[in-house]
N, C-alpha and C positions, 0 to 999 in steps of 0.2 A: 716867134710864136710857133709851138709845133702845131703841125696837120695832124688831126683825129679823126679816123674814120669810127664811124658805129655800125658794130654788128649783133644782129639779135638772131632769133631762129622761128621759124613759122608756127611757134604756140602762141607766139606773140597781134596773130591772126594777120599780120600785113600781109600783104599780099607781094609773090615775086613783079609784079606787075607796076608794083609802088614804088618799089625799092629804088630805082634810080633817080626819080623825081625828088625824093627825097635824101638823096645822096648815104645811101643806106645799105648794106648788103645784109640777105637775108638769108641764111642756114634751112634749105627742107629738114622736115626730120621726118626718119623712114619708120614704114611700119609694113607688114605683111598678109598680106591673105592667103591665104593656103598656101603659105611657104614660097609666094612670089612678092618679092619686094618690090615697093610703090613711094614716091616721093611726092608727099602733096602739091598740087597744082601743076608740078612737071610733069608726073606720066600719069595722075590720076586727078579728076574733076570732084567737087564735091558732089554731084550730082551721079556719077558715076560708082562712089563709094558706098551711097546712099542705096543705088541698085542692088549692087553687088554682098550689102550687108543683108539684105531680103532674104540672101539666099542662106544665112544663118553658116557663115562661113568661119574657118578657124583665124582670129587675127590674135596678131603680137607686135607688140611696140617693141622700137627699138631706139637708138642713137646713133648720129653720125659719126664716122670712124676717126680715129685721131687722125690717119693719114688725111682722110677730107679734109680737119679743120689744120692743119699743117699747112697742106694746099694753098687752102684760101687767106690765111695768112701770111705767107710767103707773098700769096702775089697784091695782098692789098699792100703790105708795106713797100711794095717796091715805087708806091707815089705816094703813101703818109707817113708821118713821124710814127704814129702814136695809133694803139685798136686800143678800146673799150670795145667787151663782151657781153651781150647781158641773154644769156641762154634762160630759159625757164626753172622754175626753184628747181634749189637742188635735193630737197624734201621730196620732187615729183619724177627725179629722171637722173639719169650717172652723166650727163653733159658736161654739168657745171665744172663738177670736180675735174675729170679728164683735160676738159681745157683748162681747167688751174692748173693741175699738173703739164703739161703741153706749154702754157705760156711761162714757165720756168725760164725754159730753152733761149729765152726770148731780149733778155738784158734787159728787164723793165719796160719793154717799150709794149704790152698787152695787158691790160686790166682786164678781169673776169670780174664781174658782178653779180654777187650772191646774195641780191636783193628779196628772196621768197616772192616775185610775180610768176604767173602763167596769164594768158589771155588777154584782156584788155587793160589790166595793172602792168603788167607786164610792158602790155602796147604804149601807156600813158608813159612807164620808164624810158620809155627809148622816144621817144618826142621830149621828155626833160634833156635827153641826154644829148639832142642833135640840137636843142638850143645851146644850150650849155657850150659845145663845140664850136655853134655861130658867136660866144662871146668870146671865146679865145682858152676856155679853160682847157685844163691839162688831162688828160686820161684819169690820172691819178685824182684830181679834183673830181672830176663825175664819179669814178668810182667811189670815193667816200664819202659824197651826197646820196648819192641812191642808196647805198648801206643805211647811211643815218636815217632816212626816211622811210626804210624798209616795213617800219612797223605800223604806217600808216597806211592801210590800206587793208581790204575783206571783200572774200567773195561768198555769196550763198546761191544755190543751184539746186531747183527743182527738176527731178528725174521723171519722166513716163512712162520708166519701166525699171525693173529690177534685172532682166533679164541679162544685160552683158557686166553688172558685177557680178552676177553670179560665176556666169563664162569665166571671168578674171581672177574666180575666186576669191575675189573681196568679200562675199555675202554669204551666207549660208544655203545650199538647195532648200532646207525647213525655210527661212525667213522670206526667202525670193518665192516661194510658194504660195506662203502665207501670203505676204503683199501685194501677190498679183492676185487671190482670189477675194481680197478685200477693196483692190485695186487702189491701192495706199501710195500719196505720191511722196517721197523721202525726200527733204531738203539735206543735202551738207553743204558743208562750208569748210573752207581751209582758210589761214594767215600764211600759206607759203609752204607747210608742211603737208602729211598725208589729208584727202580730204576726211572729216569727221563729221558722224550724225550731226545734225542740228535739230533737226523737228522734223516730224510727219503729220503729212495733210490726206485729208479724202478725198479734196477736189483744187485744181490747176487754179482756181479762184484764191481758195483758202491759204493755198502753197504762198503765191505771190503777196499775202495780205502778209504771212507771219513775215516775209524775207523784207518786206518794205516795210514796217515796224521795229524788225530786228537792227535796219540801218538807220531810220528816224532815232534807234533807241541812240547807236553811237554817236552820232552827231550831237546828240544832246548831252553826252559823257568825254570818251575818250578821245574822241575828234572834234567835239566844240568848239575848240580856239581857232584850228583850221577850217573849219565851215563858217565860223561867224567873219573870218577875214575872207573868203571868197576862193577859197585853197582846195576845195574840195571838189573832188568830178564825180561822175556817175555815170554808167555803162551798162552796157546791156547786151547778153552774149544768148548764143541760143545752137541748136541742134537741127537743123532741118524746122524750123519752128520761127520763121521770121512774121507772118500775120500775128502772133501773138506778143511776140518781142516787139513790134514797134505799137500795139495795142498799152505793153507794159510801160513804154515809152512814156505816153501822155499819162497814167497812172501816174508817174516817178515824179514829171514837171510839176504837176498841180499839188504834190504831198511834200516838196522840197526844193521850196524856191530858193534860195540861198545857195544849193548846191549845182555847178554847171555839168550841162549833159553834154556826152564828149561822142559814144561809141554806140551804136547796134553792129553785131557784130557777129558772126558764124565763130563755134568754137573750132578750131583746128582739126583735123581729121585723127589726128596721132591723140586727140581729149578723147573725140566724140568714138573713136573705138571701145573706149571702156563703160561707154555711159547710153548711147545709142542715139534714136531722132526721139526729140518732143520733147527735149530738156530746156529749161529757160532758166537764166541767169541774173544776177544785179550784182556788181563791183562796186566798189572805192576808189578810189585813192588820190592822194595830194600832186598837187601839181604845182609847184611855185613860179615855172615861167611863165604862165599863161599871162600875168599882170605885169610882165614885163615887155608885152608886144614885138616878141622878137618873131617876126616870118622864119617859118621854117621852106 
């Protein structure tokens, strides 16, 4: 039986702190403030980024370099058979692909997982993926679970501000204008690709009614068969905004018993660049080892 280690990358919200409890390594991934580069939770706190973003500062995401991820490959193989990857969609970031291409090098022995998660789908992947490991499956086995089940799973996310897609350019100066003098909170939502409109709200009330109806609506359609067997989780991600995210919390329990809750959860600092503080979240997604009791 080969040895598999799993590696994900800190969109994935674990924490470097976690990582080894769970026999897990974790990828920072870098991003910039006025052209000094910062690695979440190594050289920068959330709490820290959170100051520093006040000061309406110029940031840019980036990726970890191939030489890094070479690195860190190199030396986990030197005690496992076998890495599963599962970096954040590659809809959201040039990761994915780089280490696909990267694990070429590799003679089979690296799977990349091009599942469309970021965040707490993302996080749910890589806890399928260290069970899956504790039963003995093969790299190549995980990887083509989490593909197959890639399409299970949605995020929807209420913003507080328009102001750093503007920054980013996703938004228009006219629409970010408009929205902040109307003070209109934009829900999107992605499956894995770029994030997309979903609906707009007037009030952080109204935001959270449409995104918990929007997921009551799937569970009752395209997720059904997995909610009605007890396959489904639910999570909850946030931006500097945890008194409301765990407020959203007990919303979520009482509107969807059926579904188990998994995650509250800070969005990663390389998210929360483009989107700011006061954004709040709700996820999906399938889980099927969870009724298999395997301890991670």
């Amino acid at each position: 039986m080969s040895k598999v280690k799993i590696i994900t990358d800190s969109n994935s919200g674990i924490l470097q702190s976690e990582a080894d409890n769970l026999n897990l390594k974790v990828v920072p991934m870098p991003f910039t403030i006025d052209g000094e580069e910062y690695l979440e939770e190594l050289t920068i706190s959330q709490e820290t980024f959170y100051e520093k973003l006040k000061q309406d500062p110029d940031i840019n995401t980036s990726q970890p370099s191939v030489g890094y991820l070479q690195d860190m490959f190199d030396e986990v193989l030197k005690e496992n058979d076998e890495i599963v990857f599962i970096p954040m969609s590659s809809g959201l970031s040039g990761t994915c692909s780089s280490a696909t291409a990267l694990s070429q090098e590799y003679d089979g022995k690296i799977e990349v997982v091009n599942n469309k998660r970021i965040s707490v789908t993302q996080k749910e992947s890589v806890y399928e993926a260290l069970a899956m490991a504790k039963q003995g499956k093969s790299a190549k086995e995980i990887k083509d679970y989490l593909e197959q089940t890639s399409k299970l799973s949605s995020i929807y996310i209420m913003l507080s501000t328009l102001k750093y897609l503007k920054k980013g350019g996703r938004i228009s100066p006219t629409a970010a204008a408009l929205g902040s003098m109307l003070k209109i909170k934009p829900i999107l939502c992605t499956r894995g690709g770029k994030f997309e409109k979903f609906a707009m709200a007037l009030t952080a009330s109204q935001a959270k009614r449409k995104m918990l109806e929007q997921i009551k609506k799937e569970f009752l359609t395209e997720f059904k068969d997995e909610y009605e067997k007890g396959l489904m989780t639910v999570s909850v991600a946030h931006t500097q905004n945890e008194a409301d995210a765990l407020k959203f919390k007990e919303e979520i329990l009482k509107e969807l018993p059926k579904a188990i809750f998994r995650f509250v959860d800070p969005l990663s600092l390389s998210v929360s660049c483009h989107i700011g503080p006061g954004a709040l979240a709700i996820a999906v997604a399938i889980n099927n080892m969870l009724n298999n009791k395997v301890e991670l």
